[in-house]
N, C-alpha and C positions, 0 to 999 in steps of 0.2 A: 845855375840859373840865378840871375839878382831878379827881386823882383819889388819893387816899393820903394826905390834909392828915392823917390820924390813925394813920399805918403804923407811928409808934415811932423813926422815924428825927431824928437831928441837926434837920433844920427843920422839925420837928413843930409845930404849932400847941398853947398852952396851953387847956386845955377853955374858959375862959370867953373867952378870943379867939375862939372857932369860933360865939359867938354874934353876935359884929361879923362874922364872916367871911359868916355866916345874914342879914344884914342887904347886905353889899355883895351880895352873889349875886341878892337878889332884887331889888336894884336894877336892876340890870346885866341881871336876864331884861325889864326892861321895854322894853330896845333891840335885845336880843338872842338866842338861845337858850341855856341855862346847865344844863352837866351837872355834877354833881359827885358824886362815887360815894364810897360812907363806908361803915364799921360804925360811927359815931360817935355815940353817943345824945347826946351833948353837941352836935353840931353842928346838934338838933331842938329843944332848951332856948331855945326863944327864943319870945318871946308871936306874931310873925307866921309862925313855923310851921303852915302848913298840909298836914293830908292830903291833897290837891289839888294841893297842890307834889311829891307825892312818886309815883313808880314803883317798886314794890319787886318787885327779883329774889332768885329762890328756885331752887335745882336741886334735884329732886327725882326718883323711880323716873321719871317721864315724862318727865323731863328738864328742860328751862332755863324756869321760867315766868315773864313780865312784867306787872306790872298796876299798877290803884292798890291802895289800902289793902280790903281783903275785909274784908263785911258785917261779922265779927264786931269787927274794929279798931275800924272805924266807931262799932260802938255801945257799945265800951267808951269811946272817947272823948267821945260823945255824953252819956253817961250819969254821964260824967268820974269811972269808973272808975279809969283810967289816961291819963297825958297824952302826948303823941307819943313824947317821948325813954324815957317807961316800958312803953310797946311795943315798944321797938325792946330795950329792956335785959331784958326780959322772956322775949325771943324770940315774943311774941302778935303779932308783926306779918308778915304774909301776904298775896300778890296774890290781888285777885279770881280767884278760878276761870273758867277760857274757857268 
């Protein structure tokens, strides 16, 4: 698990490194399982970003929700509205509903 590659701190990653860092991760999920937990709309800047790679958590009045990317993501990205890392910088990006 990485978690905080974007926290602000001393070994921060530079934004356009976090799109090699997007490239060894999804290498590394082809042997393995790979979390990495971000606010990082730079670390979704990369052309093999997919919504399908992604779980997004949300807290909310119900509490803690997990999911993939909800309908409406979906078809702003479909419709290439908006591109992953512009959902995410947006705040439009939201788990499916249970």
């Amino acid at each position: 698990m990485i978690q905080n590659q974007d926290s602000g701190d001393v070994d921060t990653l530079h934004p356009p490194t976090l799109g090699a860092l997007y490239d060894a991760l999804l290498g590394a999920s082809r042997n393995t399982q790979v979390i990495a937990i971000t606010h990082s709309a730079d670390l979704l800047d990369n052309p093999a970003a997919q919504p399908d790679h992604l779980l997004i958590v949300r807290n909310d009045s119900r509490g803690t929700i997990v999911g993939p990317v909800d309908r409406t993501g979906r078809r702003l990205l479909a419709e290439e509205a908006l591109t992953l890392p512009d959902l995410l910088r947006n705040g439009k990006v939201h788990p499916q509903p249970r």
